[in-house]
NUGUSE-439581 format. One record per atom (N, C-alpha, C): y, z, x. Coordinates in steps of 0.05 Angstrom, whole numbers, plus 32768, in hexadecimal, padded with zeros to 4 digits. Layout:
N
YZX
...
# end
This chain:
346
716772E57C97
717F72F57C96
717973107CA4
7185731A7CB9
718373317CC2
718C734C7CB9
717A735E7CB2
7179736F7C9E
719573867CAB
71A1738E7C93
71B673A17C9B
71AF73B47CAC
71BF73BE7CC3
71B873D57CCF
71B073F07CBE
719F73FC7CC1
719B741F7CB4
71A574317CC2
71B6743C7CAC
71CC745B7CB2
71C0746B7CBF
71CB74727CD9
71C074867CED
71CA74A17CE8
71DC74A17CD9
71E774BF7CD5
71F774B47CB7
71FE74D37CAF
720B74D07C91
722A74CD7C99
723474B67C82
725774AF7C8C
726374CF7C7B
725674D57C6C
726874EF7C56
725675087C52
726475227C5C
7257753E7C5A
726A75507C49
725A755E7C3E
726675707C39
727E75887C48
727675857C64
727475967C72
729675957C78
72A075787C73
72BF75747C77
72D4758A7C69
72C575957C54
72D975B77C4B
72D075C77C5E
72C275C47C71
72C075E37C80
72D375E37C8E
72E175FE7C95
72F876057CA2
72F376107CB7
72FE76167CCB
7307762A7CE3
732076417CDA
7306764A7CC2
731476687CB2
7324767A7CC8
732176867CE1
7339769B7CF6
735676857CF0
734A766A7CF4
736176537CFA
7378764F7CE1
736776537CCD
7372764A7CB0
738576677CAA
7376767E7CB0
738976947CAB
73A076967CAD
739B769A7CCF
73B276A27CDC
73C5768B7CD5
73C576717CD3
73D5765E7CC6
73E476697CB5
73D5766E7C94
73E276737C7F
73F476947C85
73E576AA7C97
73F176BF7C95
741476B97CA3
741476A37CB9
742076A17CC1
743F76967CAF
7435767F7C9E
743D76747C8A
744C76867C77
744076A07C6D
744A76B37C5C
745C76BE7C69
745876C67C85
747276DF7C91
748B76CA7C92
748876B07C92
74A0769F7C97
74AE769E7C85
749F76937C70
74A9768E7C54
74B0769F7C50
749F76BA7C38
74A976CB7C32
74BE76E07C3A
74BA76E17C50
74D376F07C62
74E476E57C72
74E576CD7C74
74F776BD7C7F
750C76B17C69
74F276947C67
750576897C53
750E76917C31
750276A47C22
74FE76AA7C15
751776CB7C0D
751176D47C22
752276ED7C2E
751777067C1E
74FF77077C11
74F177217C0D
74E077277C18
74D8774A7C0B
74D077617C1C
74AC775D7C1F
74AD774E7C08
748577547C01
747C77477BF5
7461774C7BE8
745677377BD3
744A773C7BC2
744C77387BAA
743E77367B8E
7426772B7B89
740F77377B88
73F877267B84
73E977367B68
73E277207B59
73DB771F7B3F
73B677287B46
73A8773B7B4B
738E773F7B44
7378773B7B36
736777257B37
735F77237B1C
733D77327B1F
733B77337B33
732077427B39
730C771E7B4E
7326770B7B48
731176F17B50
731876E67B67
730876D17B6C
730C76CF7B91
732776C17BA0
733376B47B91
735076A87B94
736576C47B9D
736176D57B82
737A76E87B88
736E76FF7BA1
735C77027B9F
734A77117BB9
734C77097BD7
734F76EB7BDD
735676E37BF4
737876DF7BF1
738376DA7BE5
739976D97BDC
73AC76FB7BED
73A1770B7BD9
73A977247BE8
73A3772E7BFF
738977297C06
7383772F7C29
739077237C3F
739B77047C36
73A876F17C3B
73C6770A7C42
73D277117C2B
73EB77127C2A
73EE77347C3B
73D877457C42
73D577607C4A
73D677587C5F
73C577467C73
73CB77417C8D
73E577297C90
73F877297C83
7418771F7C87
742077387C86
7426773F7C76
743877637C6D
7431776F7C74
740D777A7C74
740A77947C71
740E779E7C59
73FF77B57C58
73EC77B57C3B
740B77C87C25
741877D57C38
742E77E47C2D
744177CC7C20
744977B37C24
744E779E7C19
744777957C0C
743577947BFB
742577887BE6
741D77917BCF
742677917BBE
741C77987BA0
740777887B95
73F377987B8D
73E0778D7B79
73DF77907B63
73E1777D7B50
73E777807B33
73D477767B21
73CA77947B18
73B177897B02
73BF77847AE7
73B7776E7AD4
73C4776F7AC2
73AE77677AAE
7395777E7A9D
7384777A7A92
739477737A70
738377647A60
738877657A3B
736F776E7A32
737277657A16
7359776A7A0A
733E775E7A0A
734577437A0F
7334772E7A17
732B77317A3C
733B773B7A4B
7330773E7A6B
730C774B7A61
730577417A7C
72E7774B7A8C
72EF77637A96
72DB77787A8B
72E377917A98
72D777907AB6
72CC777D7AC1
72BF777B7AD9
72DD776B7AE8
72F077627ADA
730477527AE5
731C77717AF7
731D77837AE3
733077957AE5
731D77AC7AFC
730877AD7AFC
72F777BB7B10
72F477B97B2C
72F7779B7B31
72F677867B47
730D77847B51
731E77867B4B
7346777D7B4A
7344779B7B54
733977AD7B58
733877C57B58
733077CF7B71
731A77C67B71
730E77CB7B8A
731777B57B9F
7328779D7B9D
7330778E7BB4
734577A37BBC
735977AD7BA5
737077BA7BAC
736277D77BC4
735877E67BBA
734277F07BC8
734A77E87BE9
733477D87BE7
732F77D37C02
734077CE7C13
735477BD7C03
736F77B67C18
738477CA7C11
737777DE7C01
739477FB7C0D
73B377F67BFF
73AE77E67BF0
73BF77D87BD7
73D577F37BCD
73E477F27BC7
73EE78007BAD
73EC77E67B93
73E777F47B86
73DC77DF7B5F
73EE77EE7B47
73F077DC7B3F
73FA77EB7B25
73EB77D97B0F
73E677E17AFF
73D677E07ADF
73ED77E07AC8
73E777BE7AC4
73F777BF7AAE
73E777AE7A89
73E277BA7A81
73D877AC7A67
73F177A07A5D
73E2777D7A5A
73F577777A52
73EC777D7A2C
73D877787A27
73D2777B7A05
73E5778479F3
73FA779A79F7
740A779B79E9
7425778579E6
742A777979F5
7433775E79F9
7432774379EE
7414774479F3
740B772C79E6
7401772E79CE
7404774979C0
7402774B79A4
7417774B7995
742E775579A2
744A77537994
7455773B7997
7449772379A9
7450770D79A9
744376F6799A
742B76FC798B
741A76F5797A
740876E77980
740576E979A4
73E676D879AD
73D076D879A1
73CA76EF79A0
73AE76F6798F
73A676EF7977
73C676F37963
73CA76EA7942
73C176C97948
73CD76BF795A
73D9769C795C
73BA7692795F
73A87699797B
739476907978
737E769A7966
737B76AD795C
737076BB7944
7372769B7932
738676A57923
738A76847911
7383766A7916
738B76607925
737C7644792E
735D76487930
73557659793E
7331765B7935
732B765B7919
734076687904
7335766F78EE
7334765278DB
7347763C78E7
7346762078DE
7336761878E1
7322761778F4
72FF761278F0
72E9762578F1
72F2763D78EE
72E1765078F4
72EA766278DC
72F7766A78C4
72F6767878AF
72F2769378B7
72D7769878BB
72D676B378B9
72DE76C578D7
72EA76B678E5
72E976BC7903
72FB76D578F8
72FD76EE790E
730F7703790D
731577107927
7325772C7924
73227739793F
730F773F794B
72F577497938
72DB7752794B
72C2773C7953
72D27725794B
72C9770D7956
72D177057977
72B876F57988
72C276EB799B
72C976CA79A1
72D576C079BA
72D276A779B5
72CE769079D6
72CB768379D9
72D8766D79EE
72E1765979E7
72E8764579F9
72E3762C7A00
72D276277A17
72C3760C7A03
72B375FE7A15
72B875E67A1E
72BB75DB7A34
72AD75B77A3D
729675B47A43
728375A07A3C
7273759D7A49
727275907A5A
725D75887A75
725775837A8B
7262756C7A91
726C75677AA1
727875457AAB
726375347AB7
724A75407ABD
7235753D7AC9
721B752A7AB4
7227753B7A9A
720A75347A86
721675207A6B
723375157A6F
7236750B7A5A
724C74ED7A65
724C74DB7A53
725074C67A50
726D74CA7A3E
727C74B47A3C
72A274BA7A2A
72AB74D37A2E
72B374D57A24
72CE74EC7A1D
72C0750A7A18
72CD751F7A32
72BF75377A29
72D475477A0E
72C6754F79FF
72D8756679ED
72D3757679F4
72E3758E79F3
72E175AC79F2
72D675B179D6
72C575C779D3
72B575D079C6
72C875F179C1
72C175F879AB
72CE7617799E
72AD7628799D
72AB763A79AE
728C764A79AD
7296766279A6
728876747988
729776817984
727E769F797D
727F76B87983
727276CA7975
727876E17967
726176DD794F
726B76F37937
726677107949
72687722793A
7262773C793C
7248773F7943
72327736793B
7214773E7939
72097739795A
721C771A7968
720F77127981
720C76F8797A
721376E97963
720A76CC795C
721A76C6795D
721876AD7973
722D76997976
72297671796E
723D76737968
723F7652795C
725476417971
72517628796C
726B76147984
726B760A7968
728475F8796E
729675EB795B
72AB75CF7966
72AF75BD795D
72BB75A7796A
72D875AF7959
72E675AC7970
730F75B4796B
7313759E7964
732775947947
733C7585794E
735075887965
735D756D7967
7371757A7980
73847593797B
738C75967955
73A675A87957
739D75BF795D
738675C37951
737D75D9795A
737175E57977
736B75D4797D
736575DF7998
738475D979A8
739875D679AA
73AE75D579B5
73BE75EE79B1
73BA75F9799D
73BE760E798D
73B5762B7999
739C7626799B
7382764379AC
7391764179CB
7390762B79DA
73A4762779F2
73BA763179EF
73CC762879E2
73EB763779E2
73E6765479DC
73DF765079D1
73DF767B79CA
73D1768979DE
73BA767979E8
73B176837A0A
73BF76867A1E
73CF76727A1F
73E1766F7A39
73F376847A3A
740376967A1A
740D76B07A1C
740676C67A38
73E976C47A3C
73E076D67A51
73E776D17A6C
73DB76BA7A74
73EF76AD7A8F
740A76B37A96
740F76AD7A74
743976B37A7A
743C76CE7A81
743B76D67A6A
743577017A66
743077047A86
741B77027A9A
741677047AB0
742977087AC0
743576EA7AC0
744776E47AD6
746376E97AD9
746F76EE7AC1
748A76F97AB5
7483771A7ABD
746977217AC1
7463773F7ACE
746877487AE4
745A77357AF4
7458772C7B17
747577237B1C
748F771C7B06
74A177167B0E
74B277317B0F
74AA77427AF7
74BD77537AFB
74B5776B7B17
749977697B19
749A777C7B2C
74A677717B48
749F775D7B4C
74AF774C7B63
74C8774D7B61
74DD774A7B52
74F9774E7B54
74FD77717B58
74F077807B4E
74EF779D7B55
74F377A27B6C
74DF77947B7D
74D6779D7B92
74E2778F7BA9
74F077787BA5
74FA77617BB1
74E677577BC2
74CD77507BB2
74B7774C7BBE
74BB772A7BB7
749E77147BBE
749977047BB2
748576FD7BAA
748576EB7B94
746B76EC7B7D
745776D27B8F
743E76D57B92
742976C87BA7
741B76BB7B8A
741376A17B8F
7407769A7B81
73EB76907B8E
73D576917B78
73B476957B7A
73AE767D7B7A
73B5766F7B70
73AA76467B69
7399763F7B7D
7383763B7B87
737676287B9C
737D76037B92
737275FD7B9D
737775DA7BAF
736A75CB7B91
735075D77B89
734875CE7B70
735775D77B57
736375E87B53
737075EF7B34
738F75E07B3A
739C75E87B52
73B375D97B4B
73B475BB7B55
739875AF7B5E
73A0758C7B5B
739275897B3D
7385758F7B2C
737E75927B15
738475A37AFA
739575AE7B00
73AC75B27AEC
73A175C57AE0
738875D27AF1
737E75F27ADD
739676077ADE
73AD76097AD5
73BB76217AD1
73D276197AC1
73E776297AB8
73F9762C7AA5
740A762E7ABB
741D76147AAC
7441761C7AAE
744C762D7AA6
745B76387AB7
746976507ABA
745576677AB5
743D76697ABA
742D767E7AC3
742376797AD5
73FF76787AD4
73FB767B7AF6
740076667AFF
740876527AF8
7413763C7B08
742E76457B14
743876527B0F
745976587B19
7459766E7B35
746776717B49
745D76847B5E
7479767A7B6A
748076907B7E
748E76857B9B
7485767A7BB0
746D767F7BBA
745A76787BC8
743E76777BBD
7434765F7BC1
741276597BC4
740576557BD6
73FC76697BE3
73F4766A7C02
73D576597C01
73CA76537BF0
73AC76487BF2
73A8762F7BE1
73C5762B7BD9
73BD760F7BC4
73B575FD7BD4
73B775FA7BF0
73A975D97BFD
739375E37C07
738275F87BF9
736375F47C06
735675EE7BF2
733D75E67BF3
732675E47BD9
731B75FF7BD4
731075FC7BBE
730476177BB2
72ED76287BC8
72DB760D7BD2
72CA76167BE0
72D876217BFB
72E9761A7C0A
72F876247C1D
7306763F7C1B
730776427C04
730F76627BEB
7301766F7BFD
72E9766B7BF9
72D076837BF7
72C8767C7C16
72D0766F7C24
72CE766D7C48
72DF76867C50
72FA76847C42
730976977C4E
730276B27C43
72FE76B77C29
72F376CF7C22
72DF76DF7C2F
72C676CF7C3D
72B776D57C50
72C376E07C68
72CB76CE7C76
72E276D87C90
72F176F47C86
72FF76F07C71
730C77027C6D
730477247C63
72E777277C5F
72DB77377C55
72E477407C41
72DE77277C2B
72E077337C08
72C6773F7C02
72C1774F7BED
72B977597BE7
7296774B7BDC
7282774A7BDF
727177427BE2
727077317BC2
727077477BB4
7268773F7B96
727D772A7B85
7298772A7B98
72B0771C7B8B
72A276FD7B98
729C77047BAB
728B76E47BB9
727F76D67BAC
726876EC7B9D
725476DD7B8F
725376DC7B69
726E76E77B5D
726D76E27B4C
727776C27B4F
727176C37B31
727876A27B28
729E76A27B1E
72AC76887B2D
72C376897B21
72CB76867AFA
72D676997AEE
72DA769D7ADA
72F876937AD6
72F976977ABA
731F768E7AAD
732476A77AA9
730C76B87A9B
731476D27A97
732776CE7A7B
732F76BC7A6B
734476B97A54
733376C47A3F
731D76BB7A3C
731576BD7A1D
730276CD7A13
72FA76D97A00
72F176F97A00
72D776EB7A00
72C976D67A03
72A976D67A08
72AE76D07A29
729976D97A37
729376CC7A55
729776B27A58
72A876A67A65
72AA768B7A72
72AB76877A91
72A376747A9A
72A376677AB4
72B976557AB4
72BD76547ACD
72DA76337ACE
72D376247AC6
72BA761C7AC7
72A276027ACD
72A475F87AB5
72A0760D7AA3
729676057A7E
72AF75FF7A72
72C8760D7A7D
72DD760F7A71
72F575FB7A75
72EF75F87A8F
72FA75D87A97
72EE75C87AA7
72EC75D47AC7
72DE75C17AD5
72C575AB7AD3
72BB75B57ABA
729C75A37AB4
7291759A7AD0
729375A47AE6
727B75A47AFE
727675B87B10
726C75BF7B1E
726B75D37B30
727F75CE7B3D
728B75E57B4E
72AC75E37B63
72A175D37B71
728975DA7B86
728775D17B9B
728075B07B98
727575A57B7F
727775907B81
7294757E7B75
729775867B63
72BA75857B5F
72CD75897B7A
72C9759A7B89
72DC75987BA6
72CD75867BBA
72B575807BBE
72AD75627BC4
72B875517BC1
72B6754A7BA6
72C475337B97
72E375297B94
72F475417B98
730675447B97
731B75407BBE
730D75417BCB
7315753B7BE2
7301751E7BE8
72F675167BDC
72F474F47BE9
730174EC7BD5
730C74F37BBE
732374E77BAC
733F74E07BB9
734074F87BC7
735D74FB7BDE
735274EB7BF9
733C74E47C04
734074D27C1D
732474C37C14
732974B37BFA
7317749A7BF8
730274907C00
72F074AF7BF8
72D774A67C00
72C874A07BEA
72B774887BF0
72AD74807BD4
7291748E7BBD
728F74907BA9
727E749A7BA0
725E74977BA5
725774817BAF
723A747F7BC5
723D748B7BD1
724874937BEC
724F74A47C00
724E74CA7BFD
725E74CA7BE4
725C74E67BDB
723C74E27BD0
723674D97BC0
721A74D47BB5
720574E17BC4
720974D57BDE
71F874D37BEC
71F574F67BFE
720D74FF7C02
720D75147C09
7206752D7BFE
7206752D7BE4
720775417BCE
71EC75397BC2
71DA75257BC1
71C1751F7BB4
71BF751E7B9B
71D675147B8F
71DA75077B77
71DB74ED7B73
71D874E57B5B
71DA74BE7B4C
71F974B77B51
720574AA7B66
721B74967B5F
722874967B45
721D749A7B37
722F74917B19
723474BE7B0D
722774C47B1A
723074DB7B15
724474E37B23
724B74E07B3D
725D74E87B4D
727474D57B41
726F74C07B38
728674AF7B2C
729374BC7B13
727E74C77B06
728C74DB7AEB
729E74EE7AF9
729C74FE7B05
72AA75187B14
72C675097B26
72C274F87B30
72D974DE7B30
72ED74D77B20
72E274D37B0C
72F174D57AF6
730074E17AE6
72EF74F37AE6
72F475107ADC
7310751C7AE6
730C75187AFF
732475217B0F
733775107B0B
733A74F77B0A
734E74E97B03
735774EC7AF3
734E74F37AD4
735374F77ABA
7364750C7ABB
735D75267AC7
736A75457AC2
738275417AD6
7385752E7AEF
739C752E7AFE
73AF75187AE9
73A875087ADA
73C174F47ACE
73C1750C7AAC
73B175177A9F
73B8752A7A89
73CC75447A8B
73CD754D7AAE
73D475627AB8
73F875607AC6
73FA75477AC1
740D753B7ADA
7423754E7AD2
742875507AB4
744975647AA8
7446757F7AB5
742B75897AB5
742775A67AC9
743B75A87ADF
743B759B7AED
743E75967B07
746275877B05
746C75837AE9
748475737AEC
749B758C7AF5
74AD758A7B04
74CB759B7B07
74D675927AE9
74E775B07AE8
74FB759B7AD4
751475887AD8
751175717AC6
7518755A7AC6
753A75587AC9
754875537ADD
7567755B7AD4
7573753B7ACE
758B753F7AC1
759C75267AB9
75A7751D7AD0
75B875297AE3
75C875237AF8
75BB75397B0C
75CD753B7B25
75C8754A7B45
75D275627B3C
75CA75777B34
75C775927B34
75D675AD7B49
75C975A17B62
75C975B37B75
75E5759A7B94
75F275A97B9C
760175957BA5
75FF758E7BBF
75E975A67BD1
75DE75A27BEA
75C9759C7BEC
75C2757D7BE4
75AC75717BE1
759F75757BFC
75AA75757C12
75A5756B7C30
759A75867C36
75A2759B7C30
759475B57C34
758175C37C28
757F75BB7C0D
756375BA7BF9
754D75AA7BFC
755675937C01
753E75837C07
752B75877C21
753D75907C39
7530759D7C52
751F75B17C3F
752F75CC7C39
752A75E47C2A
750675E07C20
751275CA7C09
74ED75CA7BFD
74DA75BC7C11
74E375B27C22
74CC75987C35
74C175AE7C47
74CF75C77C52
74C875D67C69
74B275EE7C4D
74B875F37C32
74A475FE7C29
748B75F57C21
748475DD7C1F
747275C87C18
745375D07C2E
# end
């Protein structure tokens, strides 16, 4: 039997996210002056600051459409923010010549009982938990485990000692809902200054959080425009380069920034690194098989098949994220002009 030919070159690279960043820009900037001032018929844009690399290219993005006198930057720190989050959001505004305004939301989300709501649900497995207590959520690795990941409750006293804890579901559904307050609080922010201003609200999502359902309905999931949702995360940080973000916003690690202990995306949802998660996540979209990625990334087959999975799981758990609301009958009576309408924003 004549032995199979040997692969002269690799069929799958990584290299398929690299962009032609001048190319990709001017695209999207072009994209914004249309939309937003075309079809849209406002003056500017609302961009939510978080000090992280989404909203950072996001706004550099939206300064070279407008111009920097068009653009509001909106820090919106709580109690639980990274003071490194509000510092950073600070210095992007900075550089791009921003006007910002500073809004805490904490009085908000105390009179709305975020704090009380998840306070309590910790205290259903956690008793002595309090205010001068910290806390997260954890997943662990998609990489190092076998069935079903749980989220984990990691929590610390006063002294610096911290403990994890396994959630029932109510309760951890519970710590979520009263989290998601902030997202909302946010965006109900970014809405009112946008109707002020007859600006429009820009949304931060890259290609990995909104095909995986990392964000809140009707918070940061909600926007007029998402100028970067069809790139990958790693393509994020292509344009951030091009774009001259700020060195240190480059090289921090992506955070949630939600919960008053330090978290990563990674621990908190993603369970893999982006860059291999946005690997994985685009041969999901053009069917490349898990040997192939395997082979590229210098991992076991059955590991790239977890992260496979993974992604399948969070896109069919996530699907209501992503639902319009549901109507009984035809609504709107110029179907023929709406339907163009949303196909030309797409």
């Amino acid at each position: 039997m004549q032995a199979a030919p040997e692969r002269t070159e690799r069929q799958f690279s990584e290299d398929v996210l690299t962009l032609d960043a001048p190319l990709e820009v001017a695209r999207i900037v072009a994209f914004l002056r249309d939309r937003v001032l075309g079809a849209l018929g406002r003056r500017g844009a609302v961009v939510g600051l978080s000090g992280g690399i989404d909203s950072s290219v996001v706004a550099a993005l939206c300064v070279r459409a407008f111009g920097s006198t068009k653009v509001l930057g909106l820090l919106m720190p709580e109690r639980d923010s990274s003071s490194d989050s509000l510092r950073l959001g600070q210095a992007v505004a900075a550089q791009l010549r921003l006007t910002t305004v500073v809004e805490d939301i904490a009085p908000a989300l105390e009179a709305l009982g975020a704090y009380r709501r998840q306070r309590e649900a910790i205290q259903a497995v956690v008793p002595e938990y309090d205010n001068d207590w910290k806390c997260k959520l954890v997943l662990g690795s998609v990489l190092e485990r076998d069935g079903i990941n749980i989220t984990r409750l990691t929590v610390q006293d006063p002294t610096g000692e911290t403990s994890s804890v396994r959630l029932p579901p109510e309760v951890y559904l519970q710590i979520v809902a009263a989290t998601n307050y902030k997202q909302r609080v946010r965006k109900m922010t970014e809405y009112y200054h946008a109707d002020r201003l007859k600006y429009a609200v820009i949304g931060t999502p890259n290609r990995l959080e909104h095909d995986q359902g990392f964000f809140v309905k009707q918070g940061d999931g909600d926007a007029d425009v998402m100028p970067i949702a069809h790139l990958y995360k790693s393509q994020v940080y292509q344009l951030a380069e091009y774009l001259g973000v700020d060195e240190e916003i480059r090289r921090r690690p992506p955070t949630s920034d939600t919960f008053s202990m330090p978290q990563s995306q990674e621990e908190f949802y993603f369970a893999a690194p982006y860059r291999l998660t946005d690997v994985c996540l685009y041969a999901v979209n053009h069917g490349v098989s898990a040997d192939d990625v395997a082979e590229a990334v210098g991992l076991p087959a059955r590991q790239v098949q977890k992260v496979f999975n993974d992604i399948t799981s969070k896109r069919r758990a996530t699907r209501y994220l992503h639902t319009p609301p549901l109507l009984v009958d035809v609504a709107i009576e110029d179907l023929t002009a709406c339907a163009v309408s949303q196909a030309s924003l797409r």
